[in-house]
Structures are given as C-alpha cells and as structure tokens.
C-alpha positions in Angstrom: -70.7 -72.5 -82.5 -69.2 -72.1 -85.9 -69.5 -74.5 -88.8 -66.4 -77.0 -88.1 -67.2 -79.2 -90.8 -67.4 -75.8 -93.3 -64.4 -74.0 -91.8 -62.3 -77.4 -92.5 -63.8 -77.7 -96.3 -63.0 -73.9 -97.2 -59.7 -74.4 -95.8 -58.8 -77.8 -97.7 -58.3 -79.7 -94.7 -61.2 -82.3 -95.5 -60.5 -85.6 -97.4 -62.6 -88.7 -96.3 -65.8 -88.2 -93.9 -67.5 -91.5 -93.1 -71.7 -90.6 -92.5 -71.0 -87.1 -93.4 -74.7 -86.1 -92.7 -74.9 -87.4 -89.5 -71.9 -86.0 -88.6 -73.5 -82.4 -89.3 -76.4 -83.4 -87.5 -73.7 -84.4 -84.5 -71.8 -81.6 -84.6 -75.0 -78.9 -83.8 -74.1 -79.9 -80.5 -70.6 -80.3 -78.4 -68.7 -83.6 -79.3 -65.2 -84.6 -78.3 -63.1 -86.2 -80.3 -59.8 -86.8 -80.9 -56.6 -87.9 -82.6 -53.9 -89.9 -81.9 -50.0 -89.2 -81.6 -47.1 -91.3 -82.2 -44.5 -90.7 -79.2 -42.2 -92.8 -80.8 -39.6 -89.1 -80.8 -39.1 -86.8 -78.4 -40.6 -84.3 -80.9 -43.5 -83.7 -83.1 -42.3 -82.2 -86.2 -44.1 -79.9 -89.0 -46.2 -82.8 -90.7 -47.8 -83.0 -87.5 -49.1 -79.3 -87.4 -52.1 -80.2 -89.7 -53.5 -82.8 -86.8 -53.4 -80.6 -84.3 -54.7 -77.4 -86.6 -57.7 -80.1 -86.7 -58.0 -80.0 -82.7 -57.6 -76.2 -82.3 -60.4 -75.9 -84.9 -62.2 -78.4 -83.1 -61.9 -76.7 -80.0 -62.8 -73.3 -81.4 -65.9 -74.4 -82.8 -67.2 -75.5 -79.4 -66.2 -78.9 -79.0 -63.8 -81.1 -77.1 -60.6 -82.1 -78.3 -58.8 -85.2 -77.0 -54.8 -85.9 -77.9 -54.2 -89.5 -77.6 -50.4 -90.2 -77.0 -50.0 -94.2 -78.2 -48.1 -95.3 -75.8 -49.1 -98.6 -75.7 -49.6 -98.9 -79.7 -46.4 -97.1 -80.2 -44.6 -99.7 -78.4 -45.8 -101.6 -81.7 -45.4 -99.6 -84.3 -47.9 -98.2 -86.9 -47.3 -99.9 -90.0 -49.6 -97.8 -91.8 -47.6 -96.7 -94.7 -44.3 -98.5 -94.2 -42.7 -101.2 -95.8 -41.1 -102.8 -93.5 -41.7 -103.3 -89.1 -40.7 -99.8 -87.0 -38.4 -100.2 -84.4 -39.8 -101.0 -80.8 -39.7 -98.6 -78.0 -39.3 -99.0 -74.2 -41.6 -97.5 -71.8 -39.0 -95.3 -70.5 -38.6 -94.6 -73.7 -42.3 -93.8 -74.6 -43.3 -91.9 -71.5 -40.3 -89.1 -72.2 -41.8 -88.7 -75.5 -45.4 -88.0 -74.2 -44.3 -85.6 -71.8 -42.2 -83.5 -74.5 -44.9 -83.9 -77.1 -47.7 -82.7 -74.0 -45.4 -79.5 -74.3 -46.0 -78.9 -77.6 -49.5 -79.6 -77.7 -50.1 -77.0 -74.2 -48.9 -74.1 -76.9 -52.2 -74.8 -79.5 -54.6 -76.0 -77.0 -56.5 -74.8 -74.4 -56.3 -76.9 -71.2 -58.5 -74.7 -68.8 -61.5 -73.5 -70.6 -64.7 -75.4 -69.1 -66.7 -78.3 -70.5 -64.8 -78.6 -73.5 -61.2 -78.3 -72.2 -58.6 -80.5 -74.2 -57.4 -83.7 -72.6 -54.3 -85.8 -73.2 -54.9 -89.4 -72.6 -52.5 -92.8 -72.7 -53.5 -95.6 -74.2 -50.6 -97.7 -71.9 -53.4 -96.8 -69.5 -55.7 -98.9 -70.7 -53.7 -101.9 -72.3 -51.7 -102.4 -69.2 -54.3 -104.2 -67.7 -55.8 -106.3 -70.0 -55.0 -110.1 -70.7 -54.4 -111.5 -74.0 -57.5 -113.7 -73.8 -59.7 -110.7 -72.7 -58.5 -109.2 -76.0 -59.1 -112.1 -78.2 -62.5 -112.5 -77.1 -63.7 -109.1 -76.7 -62.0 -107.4 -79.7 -60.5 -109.8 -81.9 -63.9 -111.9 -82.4 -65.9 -108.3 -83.8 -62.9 -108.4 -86.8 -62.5 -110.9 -88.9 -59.0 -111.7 -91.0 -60.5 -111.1 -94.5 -62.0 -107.5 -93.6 -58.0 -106.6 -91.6 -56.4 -108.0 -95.3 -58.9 -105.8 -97.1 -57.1 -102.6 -95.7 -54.8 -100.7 -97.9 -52.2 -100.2 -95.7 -51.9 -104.2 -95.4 -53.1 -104.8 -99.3 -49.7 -102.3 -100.3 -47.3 -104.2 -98.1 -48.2 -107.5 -99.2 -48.5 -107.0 -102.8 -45.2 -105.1 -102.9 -43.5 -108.6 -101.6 -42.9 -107.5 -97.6 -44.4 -108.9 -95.4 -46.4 -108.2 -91.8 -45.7 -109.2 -88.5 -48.7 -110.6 -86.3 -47.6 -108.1 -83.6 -47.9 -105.1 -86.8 -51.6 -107.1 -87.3 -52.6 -106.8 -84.2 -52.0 -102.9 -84.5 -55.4 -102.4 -86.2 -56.8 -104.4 -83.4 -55.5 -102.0 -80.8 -56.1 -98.8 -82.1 -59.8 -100.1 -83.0 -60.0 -100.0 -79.2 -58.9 -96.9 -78.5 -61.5 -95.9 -80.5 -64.0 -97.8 -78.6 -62.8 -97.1 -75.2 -63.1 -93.2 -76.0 -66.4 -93.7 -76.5 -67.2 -95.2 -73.4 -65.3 -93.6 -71.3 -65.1 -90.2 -72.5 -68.2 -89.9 -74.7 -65.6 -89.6 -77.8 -67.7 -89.8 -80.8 -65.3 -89.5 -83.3 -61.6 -89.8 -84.6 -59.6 -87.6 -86.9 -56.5 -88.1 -88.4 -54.6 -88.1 -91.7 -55.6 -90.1 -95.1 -52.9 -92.6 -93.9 -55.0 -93.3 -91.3 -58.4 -94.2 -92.6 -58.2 -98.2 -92.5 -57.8 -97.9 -88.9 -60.2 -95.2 -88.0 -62.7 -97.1 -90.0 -61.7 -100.3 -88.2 -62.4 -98.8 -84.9 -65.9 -97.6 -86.1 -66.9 -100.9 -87.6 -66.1 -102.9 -84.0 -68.1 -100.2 -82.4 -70.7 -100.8 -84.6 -70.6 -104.4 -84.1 -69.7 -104.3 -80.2 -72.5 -102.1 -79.0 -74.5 -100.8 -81.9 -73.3 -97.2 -81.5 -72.7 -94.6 -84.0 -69.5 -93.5 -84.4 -67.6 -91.1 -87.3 -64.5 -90.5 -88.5 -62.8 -87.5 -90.9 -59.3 -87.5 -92.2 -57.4 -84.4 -93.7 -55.4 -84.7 -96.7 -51.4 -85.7 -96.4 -49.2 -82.7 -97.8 -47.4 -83.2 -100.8 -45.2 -79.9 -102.0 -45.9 -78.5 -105.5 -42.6 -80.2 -106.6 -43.9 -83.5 -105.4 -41.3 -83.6 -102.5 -42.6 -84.3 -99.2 -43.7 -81.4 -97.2 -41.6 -80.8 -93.9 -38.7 -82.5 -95.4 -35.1 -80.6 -96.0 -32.0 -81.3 -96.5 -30.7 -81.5 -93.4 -33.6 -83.8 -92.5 -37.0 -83.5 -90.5 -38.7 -79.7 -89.5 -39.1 -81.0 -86.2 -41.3 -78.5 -83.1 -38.2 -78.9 -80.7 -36.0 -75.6 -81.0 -33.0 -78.1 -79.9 -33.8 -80.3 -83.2 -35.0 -77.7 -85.7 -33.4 -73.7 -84.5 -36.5 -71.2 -84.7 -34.1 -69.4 -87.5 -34.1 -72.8 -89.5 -37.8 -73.3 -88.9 -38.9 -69.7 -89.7 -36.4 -70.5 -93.3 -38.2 -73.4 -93.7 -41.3 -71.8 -94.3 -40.1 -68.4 -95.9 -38.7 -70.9 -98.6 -42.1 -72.8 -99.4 -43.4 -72.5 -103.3 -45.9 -69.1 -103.9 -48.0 -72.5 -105.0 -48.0 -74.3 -101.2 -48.0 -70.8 -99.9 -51.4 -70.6 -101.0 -52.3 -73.9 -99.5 -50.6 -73.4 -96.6 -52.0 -70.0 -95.4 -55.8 -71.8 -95.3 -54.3 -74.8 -93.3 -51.6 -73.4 -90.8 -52.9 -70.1 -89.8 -56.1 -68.9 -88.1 -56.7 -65.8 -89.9 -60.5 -65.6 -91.3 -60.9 -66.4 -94.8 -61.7 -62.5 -95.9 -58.3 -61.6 -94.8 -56.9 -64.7 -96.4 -58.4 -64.3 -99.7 -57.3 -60.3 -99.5 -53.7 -61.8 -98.9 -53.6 -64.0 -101.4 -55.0 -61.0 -103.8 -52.5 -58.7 -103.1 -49.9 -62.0 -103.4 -50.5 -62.8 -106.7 -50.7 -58.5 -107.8 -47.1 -58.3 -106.2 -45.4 -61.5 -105.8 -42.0 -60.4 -105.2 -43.0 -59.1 -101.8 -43.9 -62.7 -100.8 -46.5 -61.5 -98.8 -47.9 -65.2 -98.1 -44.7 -66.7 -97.3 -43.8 -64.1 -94.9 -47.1 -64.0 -92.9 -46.4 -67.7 -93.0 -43.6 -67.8 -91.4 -44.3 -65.3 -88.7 -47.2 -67.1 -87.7 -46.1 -70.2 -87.4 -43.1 -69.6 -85.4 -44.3 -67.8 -83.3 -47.0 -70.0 -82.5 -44.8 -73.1 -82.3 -42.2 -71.2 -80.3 -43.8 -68.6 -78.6 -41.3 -65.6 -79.5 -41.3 -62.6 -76.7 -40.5 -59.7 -78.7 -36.8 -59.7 -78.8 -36.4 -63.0 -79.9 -38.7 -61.8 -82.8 -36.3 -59.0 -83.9 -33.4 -61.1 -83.2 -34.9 -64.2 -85.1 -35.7 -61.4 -88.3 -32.6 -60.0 -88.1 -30.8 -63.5 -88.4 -33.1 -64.1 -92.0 -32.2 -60.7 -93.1 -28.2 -61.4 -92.3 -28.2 -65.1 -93.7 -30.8 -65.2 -96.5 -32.1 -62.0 -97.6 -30.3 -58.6 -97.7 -26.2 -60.3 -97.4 -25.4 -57.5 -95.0 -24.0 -57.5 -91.5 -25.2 -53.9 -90.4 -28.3 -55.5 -88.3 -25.9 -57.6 -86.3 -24.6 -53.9 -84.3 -25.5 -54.1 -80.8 -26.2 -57.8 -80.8 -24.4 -59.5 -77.5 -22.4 -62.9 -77.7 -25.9 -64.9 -77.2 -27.6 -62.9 -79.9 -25.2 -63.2 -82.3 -24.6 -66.9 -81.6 -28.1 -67.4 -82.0 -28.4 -66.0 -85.2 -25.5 -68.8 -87.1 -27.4 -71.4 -84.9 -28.0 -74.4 -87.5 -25.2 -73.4 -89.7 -20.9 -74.3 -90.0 -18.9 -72.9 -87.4 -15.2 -72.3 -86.8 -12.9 -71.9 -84.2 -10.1 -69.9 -84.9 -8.8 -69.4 -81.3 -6.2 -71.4 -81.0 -4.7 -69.2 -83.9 -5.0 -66.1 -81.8 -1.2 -65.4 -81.7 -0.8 -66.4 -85.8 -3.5 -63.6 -86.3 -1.4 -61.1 -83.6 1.4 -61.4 -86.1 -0.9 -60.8 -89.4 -1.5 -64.7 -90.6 -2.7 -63.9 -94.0 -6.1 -63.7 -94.5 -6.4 -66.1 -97.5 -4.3 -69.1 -95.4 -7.9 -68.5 -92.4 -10.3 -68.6 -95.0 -8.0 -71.8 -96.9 -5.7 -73.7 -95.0 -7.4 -73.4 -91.0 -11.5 -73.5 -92.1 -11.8 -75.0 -95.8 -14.4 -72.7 -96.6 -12.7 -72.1 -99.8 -11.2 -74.8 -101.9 -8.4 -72.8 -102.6 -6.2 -69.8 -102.7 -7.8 -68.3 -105.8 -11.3 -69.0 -104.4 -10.5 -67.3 -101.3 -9.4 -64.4 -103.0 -12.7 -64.5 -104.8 -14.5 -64.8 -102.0 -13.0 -61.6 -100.3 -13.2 -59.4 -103.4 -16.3 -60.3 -103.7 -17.0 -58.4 -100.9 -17.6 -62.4 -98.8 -20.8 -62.8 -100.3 -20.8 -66.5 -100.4 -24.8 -66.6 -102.1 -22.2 -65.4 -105.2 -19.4 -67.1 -104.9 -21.1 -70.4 -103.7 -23.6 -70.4 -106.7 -24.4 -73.8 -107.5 -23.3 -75.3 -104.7 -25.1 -77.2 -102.2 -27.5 -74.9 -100.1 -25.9 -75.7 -97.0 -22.9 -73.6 -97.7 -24.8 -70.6 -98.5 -25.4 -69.5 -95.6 -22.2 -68.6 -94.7 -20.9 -64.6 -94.9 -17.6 -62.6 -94.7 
C-alpha cells in the first residue's frame, strides 16, 4: 500500500488533517472514506477534479473510496461560502444530476475491483425516512447553538450583515450525519473535502465523538486560486464544466493549454498521475525551455483525455483544432477533415450562416460586403480589407480585443 498521506503532501494537495498521527496509524490498513458532491448541476466542472484526484489516490493506495451525491442536503443548499441562501432543487431535479455526475465519476474510479471497490451513495436515502423529532433528539441534542455559531462559514455571513436561514442551519446538522451514518453503516472512517468544507467535516466528527465515542478523521485539500488571483476553472465564457455539451473538449483542452507556467507547476502534482521523478524531470526541462510549454501541454493532454476519454481520432482531430485556432493560424491541418470534423473543430466559437446568400455569391457579392455587411465580423469596410490583406489572421487584426473574437480565421 503506498503512503496516501505522503503522496498527497508531496503533491500539495494537503491543507487541514484533524489527529494527523492517528490517521497514519489508520491508514497502515484499508479504510474507506469519502467525499461528498453537490448535484445541484447536471455537471461537475474543473474545481471539482481536485476531490475526486483525492478518491483515485485513495483508491490507489489501497483503500475504499465512497462518492456521496447530497441529494437530500442539496435540496438545502450548502451555505458554506455564500453570502446569501442557494436556490432549492426538486427531486426530479436532484436525481438527474446524480446520474450524470455518477458518469463522470465511472471515468476516475474503479467500480469492480474487490474489497475496496468505489461506491456511490445518496444521502435522500437515508433522510427520507426519518421524522423531524427523531432528528432533534438524536442529532440536534449532540450540537449545541454556540459551537454551530463558532463555525466560520456562519461567523463570515453574519458579520458581513446577511443573514442565515434555519433550514441553511440545519445544513451542518445534516451533513454531520452523513458522516455518522457512513460510519455505521459502511465502516467510513473518514471524510475529505475542500478547505471550504472543514466546519462541517469537523462537525460530523465532533457528534460522532459525542454520539458513540468513536474515532473519526477528517483531511481537506487546499481551494485553487490562479497565480493572478482569479479563480481557478473560471473563463470568460463562464464555468470549465466535465460535460462535453457545456464545456467542448477543444475549449477544455484550451482551458488548460492557457494556465500560467506558475499554476502549471502546481497543477501537474495535483491533476495528473505521473510519479514525482517524471514530474520533477518535467518541470526541469520546463523551466530550461519554457517556450515549449512542456507542462502546459502534458497538462492538457492528460486531463482531457481522462475526463473525456479521447479514442485516437478524436485526439488528432481535438490537436488539430488547437493548432488551427490558437497556435500555428493555418488552415493546412483541416485537409481531409469531413463536415463532422471540421464542425467539431469551431465548436465553442461564432458561427455564420451564409446560405441564404448562395445566389449573391453565384453572381460575385463582394467579399468585403460577407465579411461587413452579412456577418459583422469587421466593423467596417476598411477593417475588412485589413482583415483580408492581412492574410485573415484575426490574432492580428483583432489585437486587443476581447479574446472571444480571436478565435476566428479567414
């Protein structure tokens, strides 16, 4: 069994341990434990990578990973974080989500492999049946008001003038049992998450504690913040979501071709499971020649095709669309390409229809009026003009305007 607790470290995926040599002691032999989702899309997006890098590590190191989907606490809302009460979901609702999200999570863990097999579980499962009064009296009583105020989540929102619902309160109750319940149902023995999530994870070992006198851990990793100080998986255009129908695997691949040489070194430890020799060699030879951007490459190789699971012509086709759109300006890779290839390459980016000026282009419409007048992808006449002699470069023409419009080519 390898080191799970030293694999994490090295890799800079550690933030807050509670009973951190316990834990070590623990973890000499197999332990499940797990980490909740929020199904409150239809999609995980990239932010969510680093919890389940957590479970494939896990897993790989011998014990047993459990995704919780929080169906019943994301009917609610975690208001860890937020500053104001998150919209509430329907069942319906919630139980599409879960089945999407189950998806995703089939492509990172392993289902099928023995004692230590992952398991998705539903916390609607479990909530379903119980009463309001069974709840109150054995949960509620094992946390008291003062030590639910003394978490920062609740400290932040109150001292920034919002406020909290008792529903939002009762949050921290909920997922405190989820905790519990794992552990007596599934021998969970401890829950991972991000730094966001500490007050509750601790919450859920302290009514353990209290409830049955059992030991119980908890580890968080850290909550990604780009080198910029923007806020990693966030573009533009919104959200780098899992879902090829939300986020296009051209897009996503982008996304992560166009990350700092700074989170590019963060980013290989946490998202990839290369060894740390071969890391370290990578990020050597990185920092010798970095305008090969060796890190951001591998990067985004490995990532999409883990979170897409490329066959080999989607591959070329996806690294042909980066070379057309973003790197080399040139249309030669597009030759053989059929209608479905070459679609999928401009997935994610302005389109225009120009059909219903066949006959206009039959007669010789001038090129300038197409590129002016019928698309507006040049503000003018003169632009146009520019923008053809230019040899339709638009990274050129378009310099310094938004990044949107720079994907766009002759």
């Amino acid at each position: 069994m390898k080191n799970f607790i030293e694999e994490l470290r090295w890799r800079g995926m550690i933030h807050d341990i509670t009973h951190e040599v316990e834990l070590v002691e623990q973890l000499k032999e197999p332990t499940t434990a797990y980490i909740g989702f929020d199904p409150t899309a239809d999609s995980l997006h990239v932010g969510s990578l680093v919890q389940i890098m957590l479970l494939q590590h896990l897993q790989r190191a011998g014990h047993k990973p459990i995704a919780l989907i929080g169906g019943a606490t994301g009917m609610i809302g975690d208001p860890s974080g937020k500053m104001e009460e998150r919209k509430l979901l329907s069942l319906e609702d919630i139980r599409h989500n879960e089945s999407c999200i189950k998806k995703q999570l089939e492509k990172f863990l392993d289902f099928n492999c023995g004692e230590n097999s992952a398991e998705i579980v539903n916390n609607y499962d479990w909530f379903k049946d119980i009463s309001t009064f069974t709840f109150l009296r054995d949960v509620g009583k094992f946390l008291t008001v003062s030590y639910l105020l003394s978490k920062g989540f609740i400290k932040d929102r109150l001292s920034e003038g919002g406020d909290i619902s008792f529903t939002e309160f009762n949050y921290i109750l909920m997922q405190a049992y989820d905790f519990y319940w794992l552990l007596e149902n599934k021998n969970c023995k401890m829950q991972m998450g991000g730094s966001d999530q500490w007050g509750n994870i601790t919450a859920g070992i302290e009514l353990i504690r209290k409830k049955n006198r059992k030991q119980a851990f908890g580890l968080t990793c850290p909550l990604l913040v780009k080198a910029d100080g923007g806020k990693f998986g966030k573009t533009e255009s919104g959200n780098v979501w899992l879902d090829p129908a939300k986020t296009s695997p051209t897009m996503f691949r982008q996304f992560w071709l166009n990350v700092s040489d700074e989170d590019a070194e963060k980013y290989i430890k946490i998202f990839t499971l290369l060894p740390k020799e071969e890391i370290e060699k990578m990020i050597a030879k990185h920092h010798a020649e970095p305008h090969l951007r060796l890190l951001q490459k591998t990067l985004a190789h490995y990532v999409t095709n883990s979170v897409h699971n490329l066959s080999f012509d989607d591959t070329i086709n996806l690294h042909v669309s980066s070379n057309v759109l973003f790197e080399d300006g040139t249309l030669d890779a597009l030759t053989g390409l059929d209608e479905e290839g070459l679609l999928a390459v401009f997935e994610g980016y302005p389109q225009f229809d120009i059909s219903e000026y066949r006959n206009e282009l039959i007669k010789g419409i001038n090129i300038l009026d197409i590129l002016y007048l019928k698309t507006n992808i040049a503000p003018s006449k003169t632009e146009a003009r520019k923008l053809i002699e230019g040899g339709g470069d638009i990274h050129q023409y378009a310099k310094g305007r938004k990044r949107e419009k720079n994907c766009l080519r002759r």
